[in-house]
C-alpha positions in Angstrom: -19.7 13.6 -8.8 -18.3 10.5 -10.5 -19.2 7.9 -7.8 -22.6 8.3 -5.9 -21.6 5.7 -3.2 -18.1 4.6 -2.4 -16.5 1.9 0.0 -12.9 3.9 1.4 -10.6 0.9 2.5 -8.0 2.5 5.1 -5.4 0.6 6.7 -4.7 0.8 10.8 -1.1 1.5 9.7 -2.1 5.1 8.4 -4.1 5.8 11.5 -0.6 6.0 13.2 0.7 8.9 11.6 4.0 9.4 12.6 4.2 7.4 15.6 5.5 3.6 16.0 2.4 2.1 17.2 -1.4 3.1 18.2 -3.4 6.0 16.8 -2.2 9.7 16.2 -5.4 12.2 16.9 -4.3 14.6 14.4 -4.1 12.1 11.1 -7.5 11.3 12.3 -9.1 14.6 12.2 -7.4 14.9 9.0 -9.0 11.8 7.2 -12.4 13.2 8.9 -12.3 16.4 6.6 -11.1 14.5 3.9 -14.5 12.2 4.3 -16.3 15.2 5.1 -15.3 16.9 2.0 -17.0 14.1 -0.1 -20.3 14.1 2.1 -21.0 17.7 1.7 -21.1 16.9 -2.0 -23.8 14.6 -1.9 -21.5 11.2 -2.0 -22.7 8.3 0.3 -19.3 6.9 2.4 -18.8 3.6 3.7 -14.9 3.1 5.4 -13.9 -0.3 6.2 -10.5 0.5 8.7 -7.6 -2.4 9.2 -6.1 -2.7 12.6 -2.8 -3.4 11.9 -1.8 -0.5 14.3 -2.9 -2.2 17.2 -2.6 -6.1 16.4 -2.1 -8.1 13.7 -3.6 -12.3 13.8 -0.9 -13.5 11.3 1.8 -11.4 13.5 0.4 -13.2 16.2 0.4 -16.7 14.5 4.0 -16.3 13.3 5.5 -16.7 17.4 2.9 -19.4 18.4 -0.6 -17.9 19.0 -3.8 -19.9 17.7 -4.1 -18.2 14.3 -8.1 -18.3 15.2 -7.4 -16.6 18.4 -4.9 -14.0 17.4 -7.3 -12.9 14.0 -10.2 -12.3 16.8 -7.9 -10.1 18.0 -7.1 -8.1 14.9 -11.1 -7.9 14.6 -11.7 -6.2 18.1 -8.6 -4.1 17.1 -10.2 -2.6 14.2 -13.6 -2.0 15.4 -11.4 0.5 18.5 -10.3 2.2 14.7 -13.7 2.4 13.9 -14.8 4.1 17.5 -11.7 6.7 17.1 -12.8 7.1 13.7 -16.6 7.7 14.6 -15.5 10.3 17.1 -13.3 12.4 15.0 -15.8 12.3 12.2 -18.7 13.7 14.7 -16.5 15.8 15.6 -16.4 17.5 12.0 -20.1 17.4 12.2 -21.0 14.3 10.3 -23.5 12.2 11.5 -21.7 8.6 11.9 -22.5 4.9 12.3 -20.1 2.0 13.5 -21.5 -1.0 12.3 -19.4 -4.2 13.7 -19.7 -8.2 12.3 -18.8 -9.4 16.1 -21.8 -8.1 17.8 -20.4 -5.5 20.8 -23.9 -4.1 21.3 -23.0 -1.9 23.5 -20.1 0.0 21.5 -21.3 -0.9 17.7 -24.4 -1.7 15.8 -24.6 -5.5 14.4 -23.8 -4.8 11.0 -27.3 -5.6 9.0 -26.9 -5.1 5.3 -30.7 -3.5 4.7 -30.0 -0.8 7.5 -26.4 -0.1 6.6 -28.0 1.3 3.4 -30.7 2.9 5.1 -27.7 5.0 7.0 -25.9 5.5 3.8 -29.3 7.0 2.2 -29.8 9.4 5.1 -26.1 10.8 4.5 -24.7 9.4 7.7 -21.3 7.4 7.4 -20.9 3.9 7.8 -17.9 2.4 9.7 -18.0 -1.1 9.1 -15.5 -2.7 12.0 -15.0 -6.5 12.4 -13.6 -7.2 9.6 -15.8 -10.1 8.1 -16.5 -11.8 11.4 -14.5 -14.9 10.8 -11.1 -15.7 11.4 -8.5 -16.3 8.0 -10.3 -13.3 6.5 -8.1 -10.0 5.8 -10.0 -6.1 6.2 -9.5 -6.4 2.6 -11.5 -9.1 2.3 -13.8 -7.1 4.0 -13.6 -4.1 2.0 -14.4 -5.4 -1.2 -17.3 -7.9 0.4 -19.1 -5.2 2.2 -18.8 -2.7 -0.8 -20.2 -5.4 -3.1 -23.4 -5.9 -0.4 -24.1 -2.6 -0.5 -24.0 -1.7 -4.2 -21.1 0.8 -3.6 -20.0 1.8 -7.4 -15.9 1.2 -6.0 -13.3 0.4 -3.9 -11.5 3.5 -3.2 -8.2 2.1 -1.2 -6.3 5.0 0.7 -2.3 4.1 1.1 0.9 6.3 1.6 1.8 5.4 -1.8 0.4 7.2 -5.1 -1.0 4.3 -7.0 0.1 0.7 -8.5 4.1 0.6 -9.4 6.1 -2.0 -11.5 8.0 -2.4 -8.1 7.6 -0.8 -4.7 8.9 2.3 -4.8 10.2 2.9 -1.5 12.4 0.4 -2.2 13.5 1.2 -6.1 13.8 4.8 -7.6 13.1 3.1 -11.0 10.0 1.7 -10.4 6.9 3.6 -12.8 3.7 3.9 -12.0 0.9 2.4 -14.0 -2.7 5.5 -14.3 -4.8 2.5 -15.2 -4.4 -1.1 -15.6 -7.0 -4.2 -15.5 -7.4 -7.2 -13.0 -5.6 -9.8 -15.2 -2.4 -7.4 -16.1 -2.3 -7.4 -11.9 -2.6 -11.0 -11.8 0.1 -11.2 -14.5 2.4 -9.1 -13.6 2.3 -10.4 -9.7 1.5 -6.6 -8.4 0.4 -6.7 -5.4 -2.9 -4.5 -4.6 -5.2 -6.6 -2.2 -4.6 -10.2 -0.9 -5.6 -12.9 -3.6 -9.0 -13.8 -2.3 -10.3 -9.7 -2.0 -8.9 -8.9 -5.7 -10.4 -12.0 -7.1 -13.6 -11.2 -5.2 -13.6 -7.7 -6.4 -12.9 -9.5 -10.1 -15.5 -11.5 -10.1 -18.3 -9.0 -9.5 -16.8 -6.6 -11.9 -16.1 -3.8 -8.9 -12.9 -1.8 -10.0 -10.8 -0.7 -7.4 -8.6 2.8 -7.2 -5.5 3.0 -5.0 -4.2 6.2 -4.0 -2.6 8.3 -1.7 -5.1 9.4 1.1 -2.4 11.7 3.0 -2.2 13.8 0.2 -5.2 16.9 0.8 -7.7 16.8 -1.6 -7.3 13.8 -3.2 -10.4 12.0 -1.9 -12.6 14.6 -3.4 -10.8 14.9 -6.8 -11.0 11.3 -7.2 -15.1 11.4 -6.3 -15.0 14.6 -8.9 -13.4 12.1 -11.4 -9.9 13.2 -11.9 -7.7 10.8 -12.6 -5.7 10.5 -9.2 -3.8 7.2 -8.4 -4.4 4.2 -10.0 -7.7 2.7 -11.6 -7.4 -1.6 -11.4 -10.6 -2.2 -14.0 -11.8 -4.8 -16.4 
């Protein structure tokens, strides 16, 4: 395998399948084989899950709510992602840990680095809910913080889209896709991948990050294996 130990950044969006709002059983038990598929090859997995499916603190902000209230909102909302996620991925017979940055002892680990890694040796999977544990703080944020404490070798972000366009292209046929590009063409070019303060996090400690499209079978082990599948942001 290319990566030994990876950090898979999912939204709460995708959890949602094709429904308007909340979380659709059968798109879990699909990412669970996905992630099970990379286990069974010897690859250690740590997922760090939004919870934009359920709540959203800037959403929340934006018609009056205390921005510090509404974003402890979003963090609850993504460690119930994590707890739907645990359970669908025991239920493909991987051994699973929800590890949370708001402690909730009696739903979630505290998330302590040292035993996180511990977990990740054994082969179990890490669900790192919470987000970052403060408020003004995306699950991106998160992502790429949590995979830098734990050594992972990248940040492998799962979207409905294929990789990094010239423009977003849902919205323009024209747009073209770039198979590899480095943080300061992002940064240049105004793409947008992460929110400013992950990707420049992520930049700093030299971790590259590979977008792709996680609804698409198979791709989470080809990427592992080393195909070139999506798009690789790199120095």
């Amino acid at each position: 395998m290319q990566y030994k130990r990876i950090l898979l950044k999912l939204s709460g969006e995708a959890l949602m399948g094709n429904r308007q709002y909340g979380i659709d059983p059968d798109r879990l038990a699909e990412y669970a084989q996905e992630i099970k598929s990379v286990v069974d090859k010897g690859v250690q997995v740590a997922i760090v899950i939004g919870g934009g499916n359920i709540f959203r603190g800037v959403a929340g902000a934006s018609k009056g709510m205390d921005r510090v209230q509404g974003d402890h909102m979003g963090m609850l909302a993504t460690v119930i992602n994590g707890l739907a996620l645990q359970s669908a991925c025991e239920d493909a017979g991987l051994q699973t840990r929800l590890q949370s940055a708001i402690q909730i002892n009696e739903v979630a680990e505290p998330f302590i680095r040292r035993r996180a890694i511990r977990h990740l040796e054994k082969g179990r999977v890490v669900i790192f809910g919470g987000g970052t544990g403060n408020p003004y703080f995306t699950t991106d944020s998160a992502a790429v913080l949590r995979a830098i404490e734990i050594h992972a070798d990248v940040i492998l972000k799962g979207t409905r889209v294929d990789g990094i366009y010239t423009s977003d292209p849902e919205k323009n046929a024209d747009a073209t896709k770039f198979d590899f590009i480095t943080f300061e063409d992002v940064l240049r070019k105004g793409l947008k991948v992460m929110d400013t303060t992950a990707f420049t996090l992520s930049q700093e400690n030299e971790l590259p990050i590979i977008v792709f499209d996680m609804n698409t079978k198979g791709n989470l082990l080809k990427i592992v294996d080393g195909e070139n599948i999506g798009t690789k942001v790199n120095l």
